[in-house]
Predicted model as a PDB file, atoms N, CA, C, CB and O in Angstrom, pLDDT in the B-factor column:
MODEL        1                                                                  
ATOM      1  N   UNK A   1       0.876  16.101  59.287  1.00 64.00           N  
ATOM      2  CA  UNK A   1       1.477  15.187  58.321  1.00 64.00           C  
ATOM      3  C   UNK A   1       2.907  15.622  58.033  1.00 64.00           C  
ATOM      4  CB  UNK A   1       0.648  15.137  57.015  1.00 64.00           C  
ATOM      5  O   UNK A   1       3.078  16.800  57.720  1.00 64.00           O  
ATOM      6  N   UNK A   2       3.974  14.784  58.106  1.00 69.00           N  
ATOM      7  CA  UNK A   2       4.863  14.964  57.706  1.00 69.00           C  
ATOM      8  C   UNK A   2       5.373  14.206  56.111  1.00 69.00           C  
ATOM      9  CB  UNK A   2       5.436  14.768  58.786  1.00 69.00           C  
ATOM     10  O   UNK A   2       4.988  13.069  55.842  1.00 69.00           O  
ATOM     11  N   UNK A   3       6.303  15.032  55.106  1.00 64.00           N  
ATOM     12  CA  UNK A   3       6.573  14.469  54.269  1.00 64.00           C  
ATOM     13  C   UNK A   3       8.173  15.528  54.197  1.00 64.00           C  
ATOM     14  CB  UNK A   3       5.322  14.346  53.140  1.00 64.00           C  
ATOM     15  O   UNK A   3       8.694  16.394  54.900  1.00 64.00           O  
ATOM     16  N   UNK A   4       8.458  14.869  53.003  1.00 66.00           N  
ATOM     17  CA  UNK A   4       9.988  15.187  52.128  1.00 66.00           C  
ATOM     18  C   UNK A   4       9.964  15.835  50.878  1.00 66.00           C  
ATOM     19  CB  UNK A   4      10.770  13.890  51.724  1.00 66.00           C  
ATOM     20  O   UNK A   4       9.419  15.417  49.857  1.00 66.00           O  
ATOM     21  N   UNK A   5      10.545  16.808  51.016  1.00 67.00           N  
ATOM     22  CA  UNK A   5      10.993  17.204  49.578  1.00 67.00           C  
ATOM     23  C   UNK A   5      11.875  17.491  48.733  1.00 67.00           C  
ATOM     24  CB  UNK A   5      10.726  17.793  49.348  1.00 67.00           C  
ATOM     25  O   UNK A   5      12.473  18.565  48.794  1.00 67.00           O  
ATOM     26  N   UNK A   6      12.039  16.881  48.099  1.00 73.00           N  
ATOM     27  CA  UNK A   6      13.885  16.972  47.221  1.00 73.00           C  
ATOM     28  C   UNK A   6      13.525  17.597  45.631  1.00 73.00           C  
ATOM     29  CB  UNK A   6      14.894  14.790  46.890  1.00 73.00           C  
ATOM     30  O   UNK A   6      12.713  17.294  44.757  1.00 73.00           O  
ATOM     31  N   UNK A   7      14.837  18.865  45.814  1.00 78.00           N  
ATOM     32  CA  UNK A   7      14.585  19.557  44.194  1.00 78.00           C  
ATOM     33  C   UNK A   7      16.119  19.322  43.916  1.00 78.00           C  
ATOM     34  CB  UNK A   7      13.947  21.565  44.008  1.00 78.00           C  
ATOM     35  O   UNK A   7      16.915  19.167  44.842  1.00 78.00           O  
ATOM     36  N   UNK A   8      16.379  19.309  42.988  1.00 82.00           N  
ATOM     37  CA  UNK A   8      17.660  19.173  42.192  1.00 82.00           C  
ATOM     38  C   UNK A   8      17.869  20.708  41.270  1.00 82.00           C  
ATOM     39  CB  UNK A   8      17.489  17.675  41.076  1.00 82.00           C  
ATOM     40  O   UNK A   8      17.078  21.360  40.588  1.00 82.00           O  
ATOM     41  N   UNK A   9      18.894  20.844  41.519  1.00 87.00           N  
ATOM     42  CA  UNK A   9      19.806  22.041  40.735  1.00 87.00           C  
ATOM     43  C   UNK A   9      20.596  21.913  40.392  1.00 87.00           C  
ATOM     44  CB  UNK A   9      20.193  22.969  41.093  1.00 87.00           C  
ATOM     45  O   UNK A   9      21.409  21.129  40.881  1.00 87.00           O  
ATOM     46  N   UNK A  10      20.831  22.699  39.232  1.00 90.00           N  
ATOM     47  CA  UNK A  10      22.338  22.374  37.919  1.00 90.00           C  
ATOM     48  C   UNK A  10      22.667  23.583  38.610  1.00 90.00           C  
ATOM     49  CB  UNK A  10      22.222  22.393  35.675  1.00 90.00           C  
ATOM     50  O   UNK A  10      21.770  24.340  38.981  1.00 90.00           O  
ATOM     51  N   UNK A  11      24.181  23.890  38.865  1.00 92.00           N  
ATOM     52  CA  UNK A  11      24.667  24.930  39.462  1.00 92.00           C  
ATOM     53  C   UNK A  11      26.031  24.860  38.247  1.00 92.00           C  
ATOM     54  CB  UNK A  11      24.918  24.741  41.304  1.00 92.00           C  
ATOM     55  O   UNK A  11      26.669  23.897  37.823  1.00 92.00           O  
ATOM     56  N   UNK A  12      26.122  26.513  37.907  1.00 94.00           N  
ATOM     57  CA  UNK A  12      27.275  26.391  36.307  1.00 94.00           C  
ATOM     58  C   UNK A  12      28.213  27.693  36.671  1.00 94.00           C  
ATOM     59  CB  UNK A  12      26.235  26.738  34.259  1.00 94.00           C  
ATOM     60  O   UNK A  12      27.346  28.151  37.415  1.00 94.00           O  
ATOM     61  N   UNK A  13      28.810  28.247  36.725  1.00 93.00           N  
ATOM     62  CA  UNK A  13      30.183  29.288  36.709  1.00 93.00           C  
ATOM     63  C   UNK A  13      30.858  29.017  37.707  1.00 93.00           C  
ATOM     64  CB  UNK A  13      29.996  30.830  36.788  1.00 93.00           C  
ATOM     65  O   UNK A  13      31.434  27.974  38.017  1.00 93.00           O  
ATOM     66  N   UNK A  14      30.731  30.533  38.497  1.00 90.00           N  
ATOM     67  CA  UNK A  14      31.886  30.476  39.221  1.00 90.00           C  
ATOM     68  C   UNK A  14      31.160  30.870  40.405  1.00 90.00           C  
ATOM     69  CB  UNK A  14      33.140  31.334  38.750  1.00 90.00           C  
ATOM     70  O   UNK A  14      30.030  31.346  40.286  1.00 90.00           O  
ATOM     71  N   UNK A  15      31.818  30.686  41.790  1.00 86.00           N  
ATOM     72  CA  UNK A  15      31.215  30.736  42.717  1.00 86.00           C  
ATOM     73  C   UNK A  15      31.127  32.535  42.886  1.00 86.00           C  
ATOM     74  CB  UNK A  15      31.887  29.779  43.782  1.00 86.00           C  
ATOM     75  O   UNK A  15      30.520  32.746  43.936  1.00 86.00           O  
ATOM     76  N   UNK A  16      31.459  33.654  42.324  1.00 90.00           N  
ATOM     77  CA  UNK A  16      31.118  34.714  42.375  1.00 90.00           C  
ATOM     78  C   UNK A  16      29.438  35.015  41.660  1.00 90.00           C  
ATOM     79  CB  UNK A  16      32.283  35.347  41.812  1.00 90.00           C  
ATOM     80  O   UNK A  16      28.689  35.964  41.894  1.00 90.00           O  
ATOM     81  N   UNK A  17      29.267  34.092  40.942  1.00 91.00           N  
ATOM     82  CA  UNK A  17      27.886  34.465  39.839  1.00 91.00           C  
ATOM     83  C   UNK A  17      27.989  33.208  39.133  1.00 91.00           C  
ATOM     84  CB  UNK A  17      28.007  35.990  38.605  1.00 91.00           C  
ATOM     85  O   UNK A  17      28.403  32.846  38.032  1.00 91.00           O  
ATOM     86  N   UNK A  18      27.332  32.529  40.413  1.00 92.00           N  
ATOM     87  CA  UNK A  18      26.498  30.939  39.541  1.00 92.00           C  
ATOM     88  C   UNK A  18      25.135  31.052  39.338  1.00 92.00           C  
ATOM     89  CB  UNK A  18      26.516  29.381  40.473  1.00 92.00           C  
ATOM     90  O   UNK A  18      24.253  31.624  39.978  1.00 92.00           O  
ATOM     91  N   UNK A  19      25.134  29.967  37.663  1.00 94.00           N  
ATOM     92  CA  UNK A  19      24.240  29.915  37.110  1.00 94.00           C  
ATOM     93  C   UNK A  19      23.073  28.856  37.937  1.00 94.00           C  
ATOM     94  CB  UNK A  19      24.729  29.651  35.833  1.00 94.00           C  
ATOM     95  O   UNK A  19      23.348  27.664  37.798  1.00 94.00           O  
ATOM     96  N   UNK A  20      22.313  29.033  38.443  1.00 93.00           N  
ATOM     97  CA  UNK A  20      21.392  27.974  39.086  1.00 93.00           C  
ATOM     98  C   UNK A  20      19.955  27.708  38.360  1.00 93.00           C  
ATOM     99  CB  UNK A  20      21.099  28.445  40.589  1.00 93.00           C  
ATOM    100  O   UNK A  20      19.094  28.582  38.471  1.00 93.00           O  
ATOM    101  N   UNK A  21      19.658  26.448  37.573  1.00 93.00           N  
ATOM    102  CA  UNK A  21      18.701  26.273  36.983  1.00 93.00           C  
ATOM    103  C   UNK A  21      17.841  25.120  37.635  1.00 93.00           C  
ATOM    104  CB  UNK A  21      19.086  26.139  35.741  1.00 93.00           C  
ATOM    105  O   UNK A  21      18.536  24.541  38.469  1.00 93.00           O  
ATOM    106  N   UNK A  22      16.907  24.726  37.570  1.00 89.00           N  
ATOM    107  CA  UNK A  22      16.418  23.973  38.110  1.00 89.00           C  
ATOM    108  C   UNK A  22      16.681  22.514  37.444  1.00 89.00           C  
ATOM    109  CB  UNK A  22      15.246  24.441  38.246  1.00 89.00           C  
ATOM    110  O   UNK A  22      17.142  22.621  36.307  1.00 89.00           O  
ATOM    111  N   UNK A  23      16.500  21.211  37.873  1.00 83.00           N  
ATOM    112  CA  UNK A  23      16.277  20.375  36.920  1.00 83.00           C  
ATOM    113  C   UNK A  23      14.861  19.331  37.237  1.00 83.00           C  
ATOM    114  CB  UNK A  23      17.649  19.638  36.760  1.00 83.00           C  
ATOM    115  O   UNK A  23      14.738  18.566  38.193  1.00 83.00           O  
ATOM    116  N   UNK A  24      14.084  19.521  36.358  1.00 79.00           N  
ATOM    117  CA  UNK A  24      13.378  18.167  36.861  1.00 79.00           C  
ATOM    118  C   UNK A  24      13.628  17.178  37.098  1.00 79.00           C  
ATOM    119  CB  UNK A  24      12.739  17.762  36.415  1.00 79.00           C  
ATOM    120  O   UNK A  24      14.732  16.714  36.813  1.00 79.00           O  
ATOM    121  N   UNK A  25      12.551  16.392  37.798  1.00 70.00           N  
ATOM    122  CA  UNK A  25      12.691  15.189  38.076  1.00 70.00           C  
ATOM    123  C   UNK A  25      12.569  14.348  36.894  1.00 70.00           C  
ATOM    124  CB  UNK A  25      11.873  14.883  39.027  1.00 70.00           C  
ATOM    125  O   UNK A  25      13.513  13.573  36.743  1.00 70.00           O  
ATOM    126  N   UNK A  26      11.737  14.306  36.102  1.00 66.00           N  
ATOM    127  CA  UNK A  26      11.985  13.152  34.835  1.00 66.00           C  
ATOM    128  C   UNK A  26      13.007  13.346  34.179  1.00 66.00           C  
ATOM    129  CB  UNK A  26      10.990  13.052  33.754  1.00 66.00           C  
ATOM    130  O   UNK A  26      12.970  13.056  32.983  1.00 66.00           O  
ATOM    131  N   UNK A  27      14.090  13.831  34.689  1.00 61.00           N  
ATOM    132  CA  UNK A  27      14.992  13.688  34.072  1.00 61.00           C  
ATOM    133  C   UNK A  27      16.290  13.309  35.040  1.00 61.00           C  
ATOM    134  CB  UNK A  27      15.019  14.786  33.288  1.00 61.00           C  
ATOM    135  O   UNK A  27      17.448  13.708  34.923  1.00 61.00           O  
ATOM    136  N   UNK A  28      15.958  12.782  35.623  1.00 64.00           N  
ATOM    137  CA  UNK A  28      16.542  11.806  36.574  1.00 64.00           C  
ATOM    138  C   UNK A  28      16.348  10.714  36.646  1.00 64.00           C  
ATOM    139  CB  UNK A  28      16.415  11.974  37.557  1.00 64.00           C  
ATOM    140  O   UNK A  28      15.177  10.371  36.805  1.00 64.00           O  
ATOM    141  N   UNK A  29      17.449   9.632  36.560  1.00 69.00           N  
ATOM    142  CA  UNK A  29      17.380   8.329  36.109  1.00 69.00           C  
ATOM    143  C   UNK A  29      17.026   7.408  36.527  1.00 69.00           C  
ATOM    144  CB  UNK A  29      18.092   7.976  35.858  1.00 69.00           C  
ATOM    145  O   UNK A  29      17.941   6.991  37.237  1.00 69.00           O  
ATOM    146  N   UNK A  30      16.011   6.583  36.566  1.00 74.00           N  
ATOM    147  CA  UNK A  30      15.745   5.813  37.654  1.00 74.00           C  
ATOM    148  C   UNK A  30      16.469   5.167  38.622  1.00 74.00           C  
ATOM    149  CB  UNK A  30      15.227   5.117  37.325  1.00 74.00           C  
ATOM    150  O   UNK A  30      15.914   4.777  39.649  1.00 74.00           O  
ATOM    151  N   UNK A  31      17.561   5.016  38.434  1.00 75.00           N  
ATOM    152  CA  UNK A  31      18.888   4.300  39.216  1.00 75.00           C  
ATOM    153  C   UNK A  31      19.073   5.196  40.700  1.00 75.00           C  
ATOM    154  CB  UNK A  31      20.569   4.474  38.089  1.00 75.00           C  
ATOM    155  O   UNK A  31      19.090   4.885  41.891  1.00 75.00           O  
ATOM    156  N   UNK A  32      19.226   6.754  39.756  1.00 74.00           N  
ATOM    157  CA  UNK A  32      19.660   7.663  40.727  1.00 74.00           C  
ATOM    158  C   UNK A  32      18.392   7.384  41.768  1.00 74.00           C  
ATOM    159  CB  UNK A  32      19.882   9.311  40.116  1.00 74.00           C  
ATOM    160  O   UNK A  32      18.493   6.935  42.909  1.00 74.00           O  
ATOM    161  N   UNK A  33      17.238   7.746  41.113  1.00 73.00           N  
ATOM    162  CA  UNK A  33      16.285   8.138  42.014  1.00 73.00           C  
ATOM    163  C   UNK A  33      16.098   6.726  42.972  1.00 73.00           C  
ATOM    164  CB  UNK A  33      14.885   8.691  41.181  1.00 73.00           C  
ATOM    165  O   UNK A  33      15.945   6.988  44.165  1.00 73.00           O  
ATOM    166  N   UNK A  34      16.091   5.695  42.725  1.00 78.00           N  
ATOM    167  CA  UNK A  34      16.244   4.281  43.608  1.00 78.00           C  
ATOM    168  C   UNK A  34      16.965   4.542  44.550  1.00 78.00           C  
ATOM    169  CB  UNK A  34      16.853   3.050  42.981  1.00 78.00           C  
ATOM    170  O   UNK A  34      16.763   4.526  45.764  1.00 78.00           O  
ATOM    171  N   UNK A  35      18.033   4.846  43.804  1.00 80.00           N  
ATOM    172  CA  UNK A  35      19.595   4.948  45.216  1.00 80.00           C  
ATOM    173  C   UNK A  35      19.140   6.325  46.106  1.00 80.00           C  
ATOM    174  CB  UNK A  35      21.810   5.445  44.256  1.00 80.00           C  
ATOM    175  O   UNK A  35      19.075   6.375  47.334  1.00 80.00           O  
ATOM    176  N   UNK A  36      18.953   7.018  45.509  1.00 78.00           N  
ATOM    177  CA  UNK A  36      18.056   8.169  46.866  1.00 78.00           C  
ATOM    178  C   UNK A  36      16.949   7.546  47.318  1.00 78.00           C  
ATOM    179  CB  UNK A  36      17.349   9.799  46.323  1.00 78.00           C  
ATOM    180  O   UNK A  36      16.986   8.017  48.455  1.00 78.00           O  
ATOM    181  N   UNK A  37      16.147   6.967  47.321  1.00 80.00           N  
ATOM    182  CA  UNK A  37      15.324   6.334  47.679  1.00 80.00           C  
ATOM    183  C   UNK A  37      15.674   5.865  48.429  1.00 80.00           C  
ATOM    184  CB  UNK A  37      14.846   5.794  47.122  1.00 80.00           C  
ATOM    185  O   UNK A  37      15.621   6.427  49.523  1.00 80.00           O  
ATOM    186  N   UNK A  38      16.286   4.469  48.316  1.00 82.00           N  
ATOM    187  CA  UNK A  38      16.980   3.809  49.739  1.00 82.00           C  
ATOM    188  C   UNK A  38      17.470   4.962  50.425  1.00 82.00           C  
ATOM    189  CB  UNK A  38      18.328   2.682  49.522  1.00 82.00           C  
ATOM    190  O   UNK A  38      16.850   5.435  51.377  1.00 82.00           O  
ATOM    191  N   UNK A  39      18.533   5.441  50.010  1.00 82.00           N  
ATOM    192  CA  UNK A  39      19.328   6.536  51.005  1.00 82.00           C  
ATOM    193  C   UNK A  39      18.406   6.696  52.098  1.00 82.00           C  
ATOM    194  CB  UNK A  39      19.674   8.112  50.317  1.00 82.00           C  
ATOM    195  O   UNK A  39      18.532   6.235  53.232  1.00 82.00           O  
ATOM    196  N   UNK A  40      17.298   7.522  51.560  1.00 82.00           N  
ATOM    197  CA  UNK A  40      16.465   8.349  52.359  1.00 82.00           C  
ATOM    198  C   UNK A  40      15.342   7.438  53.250  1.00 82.00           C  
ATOM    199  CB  UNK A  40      15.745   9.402  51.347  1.00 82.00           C  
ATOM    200  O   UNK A  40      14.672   7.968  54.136  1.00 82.00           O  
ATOM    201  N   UNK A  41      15.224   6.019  52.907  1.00 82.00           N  
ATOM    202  CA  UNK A  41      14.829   5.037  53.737  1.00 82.00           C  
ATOM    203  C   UNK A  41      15.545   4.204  54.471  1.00 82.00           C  
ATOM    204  CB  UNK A  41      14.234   4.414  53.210  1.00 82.00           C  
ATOM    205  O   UNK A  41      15.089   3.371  55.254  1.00 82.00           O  
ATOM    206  N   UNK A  42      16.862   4.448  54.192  1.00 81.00           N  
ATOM    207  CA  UNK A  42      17.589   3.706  55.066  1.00 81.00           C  
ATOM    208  C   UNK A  42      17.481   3.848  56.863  1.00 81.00           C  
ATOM    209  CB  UNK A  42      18.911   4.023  54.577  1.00 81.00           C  
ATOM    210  O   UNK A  42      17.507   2.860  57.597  1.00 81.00           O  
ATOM    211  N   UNK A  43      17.376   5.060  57.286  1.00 80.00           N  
ATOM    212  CA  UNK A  43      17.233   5.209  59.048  1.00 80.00           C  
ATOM    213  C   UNK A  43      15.775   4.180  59.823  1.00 80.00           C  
ATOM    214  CB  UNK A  43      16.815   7.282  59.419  1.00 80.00           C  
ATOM    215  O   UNK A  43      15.733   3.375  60.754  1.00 80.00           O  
ATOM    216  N   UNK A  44      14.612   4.802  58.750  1.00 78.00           N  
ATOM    217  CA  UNK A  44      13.739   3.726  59.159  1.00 78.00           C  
ATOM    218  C   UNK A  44      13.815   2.722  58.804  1.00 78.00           C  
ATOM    219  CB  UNK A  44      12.740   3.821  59.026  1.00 78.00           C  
ATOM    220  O   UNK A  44      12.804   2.030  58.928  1.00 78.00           O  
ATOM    221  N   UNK A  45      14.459   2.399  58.474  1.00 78.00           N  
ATOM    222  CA  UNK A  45      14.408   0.457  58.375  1.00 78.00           C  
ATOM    223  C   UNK A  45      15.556   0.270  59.024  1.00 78.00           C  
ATOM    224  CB  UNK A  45      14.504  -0.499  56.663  1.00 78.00           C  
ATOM    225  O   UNK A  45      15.439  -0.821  59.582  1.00 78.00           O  
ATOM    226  N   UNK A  46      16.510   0.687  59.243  1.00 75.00           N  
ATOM    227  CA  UNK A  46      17.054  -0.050  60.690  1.00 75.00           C  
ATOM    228  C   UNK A  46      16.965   0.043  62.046  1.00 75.00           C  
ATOM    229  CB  UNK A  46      18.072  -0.014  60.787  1.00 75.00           C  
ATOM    230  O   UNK A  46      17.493  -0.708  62.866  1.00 75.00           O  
ATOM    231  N   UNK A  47      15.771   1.693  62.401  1.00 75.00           N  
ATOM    232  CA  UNK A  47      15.535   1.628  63.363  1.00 75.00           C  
ATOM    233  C   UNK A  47      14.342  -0.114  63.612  1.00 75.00           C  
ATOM    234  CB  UNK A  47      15.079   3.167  63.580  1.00 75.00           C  
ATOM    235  O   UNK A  47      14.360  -0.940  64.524  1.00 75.00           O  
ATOM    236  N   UNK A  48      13.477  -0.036  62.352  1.00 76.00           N  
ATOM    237  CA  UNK A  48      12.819  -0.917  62.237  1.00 76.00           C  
ATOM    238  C   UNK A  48      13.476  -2.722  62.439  1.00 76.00           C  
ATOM    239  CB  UNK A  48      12.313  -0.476  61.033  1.00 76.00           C  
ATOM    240  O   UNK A  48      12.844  -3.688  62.865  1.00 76.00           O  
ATOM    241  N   UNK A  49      14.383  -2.690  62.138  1.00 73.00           N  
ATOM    242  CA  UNK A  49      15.221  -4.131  61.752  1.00 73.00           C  
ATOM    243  C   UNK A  49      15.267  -4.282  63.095  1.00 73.00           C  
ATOM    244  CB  UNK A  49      16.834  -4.200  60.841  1.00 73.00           C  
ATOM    245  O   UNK A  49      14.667  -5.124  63.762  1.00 73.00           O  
ATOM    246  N   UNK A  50      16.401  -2.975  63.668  1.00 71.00           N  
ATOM    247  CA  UNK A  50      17.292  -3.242  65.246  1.00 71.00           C  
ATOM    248  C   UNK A  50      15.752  -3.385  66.047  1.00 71.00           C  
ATOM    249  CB  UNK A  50      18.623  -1.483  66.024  1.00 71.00           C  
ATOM    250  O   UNK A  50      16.060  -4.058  67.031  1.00 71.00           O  
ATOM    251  N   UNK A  51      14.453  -3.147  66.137  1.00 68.00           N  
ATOM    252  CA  UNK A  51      13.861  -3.423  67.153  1.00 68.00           C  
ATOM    253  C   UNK A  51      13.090  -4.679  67.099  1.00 68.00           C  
ATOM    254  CB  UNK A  51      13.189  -2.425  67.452  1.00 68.00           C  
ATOM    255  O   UNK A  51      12.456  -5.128  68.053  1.00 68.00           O  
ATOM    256  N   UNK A  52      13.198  -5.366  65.623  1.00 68.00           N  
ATOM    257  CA  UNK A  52      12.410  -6.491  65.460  1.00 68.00           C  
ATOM    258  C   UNK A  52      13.919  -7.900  66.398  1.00 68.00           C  
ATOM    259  CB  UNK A  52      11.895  -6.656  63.224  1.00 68.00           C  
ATOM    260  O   UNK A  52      13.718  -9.069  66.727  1.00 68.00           O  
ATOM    261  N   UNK A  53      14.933  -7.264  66.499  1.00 63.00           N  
ATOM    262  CA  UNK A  53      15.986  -8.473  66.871  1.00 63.00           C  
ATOM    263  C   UNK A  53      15.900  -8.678  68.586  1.00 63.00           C  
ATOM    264  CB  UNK A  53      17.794  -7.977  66.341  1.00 63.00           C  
ATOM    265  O   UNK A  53      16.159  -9.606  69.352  1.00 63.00           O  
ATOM    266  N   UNK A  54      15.258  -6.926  68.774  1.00 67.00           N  
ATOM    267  CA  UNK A  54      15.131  -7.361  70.382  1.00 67.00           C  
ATOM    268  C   UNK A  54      14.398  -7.800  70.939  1.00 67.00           C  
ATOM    269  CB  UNK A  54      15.185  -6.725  71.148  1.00 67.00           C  
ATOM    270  O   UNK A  54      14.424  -8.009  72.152  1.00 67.00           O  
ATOM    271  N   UNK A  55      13.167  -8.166  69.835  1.00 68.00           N  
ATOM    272  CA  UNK A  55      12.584  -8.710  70.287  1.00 68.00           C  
ATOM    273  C   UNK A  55      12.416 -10.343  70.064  1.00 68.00           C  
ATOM    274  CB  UNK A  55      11.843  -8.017  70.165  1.00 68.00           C  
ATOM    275  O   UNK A  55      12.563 -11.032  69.054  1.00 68.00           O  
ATOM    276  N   UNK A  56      11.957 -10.756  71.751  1.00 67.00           N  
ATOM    277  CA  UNK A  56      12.135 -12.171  71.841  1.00 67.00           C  
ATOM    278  C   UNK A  56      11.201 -13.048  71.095  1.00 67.00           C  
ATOM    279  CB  UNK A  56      12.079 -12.528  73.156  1.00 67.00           C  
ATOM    280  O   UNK A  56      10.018 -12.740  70.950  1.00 67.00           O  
ATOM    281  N   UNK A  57      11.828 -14.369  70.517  1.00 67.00           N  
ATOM    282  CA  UNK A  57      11.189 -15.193  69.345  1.00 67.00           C  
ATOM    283  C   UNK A  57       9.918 -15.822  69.972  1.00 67.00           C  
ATOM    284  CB  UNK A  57      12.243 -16.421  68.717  1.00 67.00           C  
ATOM    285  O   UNK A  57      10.145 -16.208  71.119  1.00 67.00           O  
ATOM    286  N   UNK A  58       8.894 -15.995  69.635  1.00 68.00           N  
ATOM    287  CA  UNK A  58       7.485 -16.331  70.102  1.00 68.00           C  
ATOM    288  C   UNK A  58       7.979 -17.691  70.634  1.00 68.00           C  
ATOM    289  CB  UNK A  58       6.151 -16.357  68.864  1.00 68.00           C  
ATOM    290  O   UNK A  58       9.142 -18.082  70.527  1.00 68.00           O  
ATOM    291  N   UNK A  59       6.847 -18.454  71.292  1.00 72.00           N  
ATOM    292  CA  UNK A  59       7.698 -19.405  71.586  1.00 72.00           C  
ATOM    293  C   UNK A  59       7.016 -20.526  71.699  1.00 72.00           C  
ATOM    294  CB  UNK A  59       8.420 -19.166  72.626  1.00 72.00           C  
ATOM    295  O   UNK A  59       6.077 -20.514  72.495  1.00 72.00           O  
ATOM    296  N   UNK A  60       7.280 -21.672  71.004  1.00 75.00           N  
ATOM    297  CA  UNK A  60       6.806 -22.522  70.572  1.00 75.00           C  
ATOM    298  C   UNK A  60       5.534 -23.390  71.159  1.00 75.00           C  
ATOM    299  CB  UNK A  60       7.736 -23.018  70.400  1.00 75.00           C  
ATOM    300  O   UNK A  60       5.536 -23.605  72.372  1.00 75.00           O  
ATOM    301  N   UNK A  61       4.381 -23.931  70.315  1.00 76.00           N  
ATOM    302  CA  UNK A  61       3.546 -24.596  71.505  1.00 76.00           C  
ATOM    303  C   UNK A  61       4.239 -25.989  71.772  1.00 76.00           C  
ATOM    304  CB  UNK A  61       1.835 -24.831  71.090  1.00 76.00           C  
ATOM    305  O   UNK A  61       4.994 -26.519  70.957  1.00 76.00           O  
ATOM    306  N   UNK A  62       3.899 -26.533  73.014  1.00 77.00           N  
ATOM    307  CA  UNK A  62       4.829 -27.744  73.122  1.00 77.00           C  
ATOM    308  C   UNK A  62       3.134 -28.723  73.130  1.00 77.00           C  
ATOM    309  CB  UNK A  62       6.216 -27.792  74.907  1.00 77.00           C  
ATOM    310  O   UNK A  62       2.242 -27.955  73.489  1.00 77.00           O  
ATOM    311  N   UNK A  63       2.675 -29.943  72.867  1.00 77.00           N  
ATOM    312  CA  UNK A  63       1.700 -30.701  73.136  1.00 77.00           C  
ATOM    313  C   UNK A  63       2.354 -31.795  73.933  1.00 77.00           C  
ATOM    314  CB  UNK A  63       0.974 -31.096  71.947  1.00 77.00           C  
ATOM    315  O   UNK A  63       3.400 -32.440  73.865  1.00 77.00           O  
ATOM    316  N   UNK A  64       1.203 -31.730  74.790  1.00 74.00           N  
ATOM    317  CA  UNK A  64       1.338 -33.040  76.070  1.00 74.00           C  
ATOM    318  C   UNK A  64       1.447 -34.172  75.664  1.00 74.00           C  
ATOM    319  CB  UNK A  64       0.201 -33.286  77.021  1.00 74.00           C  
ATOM    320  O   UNK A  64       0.479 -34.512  74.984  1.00 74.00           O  
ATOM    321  N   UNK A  65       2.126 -34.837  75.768  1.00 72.00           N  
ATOM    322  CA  UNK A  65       2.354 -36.764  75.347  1.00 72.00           C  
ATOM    323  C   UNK A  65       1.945 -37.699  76.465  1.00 72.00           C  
ATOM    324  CB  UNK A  65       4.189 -37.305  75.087  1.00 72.00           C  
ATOM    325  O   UNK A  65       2.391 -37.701  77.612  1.00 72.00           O  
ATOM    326  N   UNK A  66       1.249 -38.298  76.071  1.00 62.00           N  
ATOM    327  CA  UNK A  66       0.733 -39.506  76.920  1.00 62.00           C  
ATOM    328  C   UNK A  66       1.737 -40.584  77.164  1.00 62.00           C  
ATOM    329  CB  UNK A  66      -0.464 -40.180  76.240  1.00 62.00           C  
ATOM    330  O   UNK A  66       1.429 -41.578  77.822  1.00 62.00           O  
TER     331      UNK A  66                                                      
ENDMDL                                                                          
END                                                                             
């Protein structure tokens, strides 16, 4: 099984001796977390999109006329 995992960190001084705290997730805004969301779904759905275009449109039944 494959999955993803995203942690968020508050990072505070100076790059000699930064402060690194964690932050949860409920405290992340739903907006943000949407827009990462897509972000992180964006590759499969256009690998998904680009292969639904190559493929050719079904093709219509025609009925016999007398």
């Amino acid at each position: 099984n494959k999955a993803l995992l995203t942690a968020y960190f508050k990072l505070e001084g100076s790059g000699e001796s930064p402060e690194v705290t964690a932050v949860p997730i409920s405290s992340v805004s739903d907006t943000v977390f949407g827009i990462l969301k897509r972000t992180i779904g964006l590759p499969g759905k256009l690998v998904k999109d680009l292969g639904s275009l190559l493929k050719s449109p079904p093709k219509k039944k025609v009925e016999p006329t007398d």
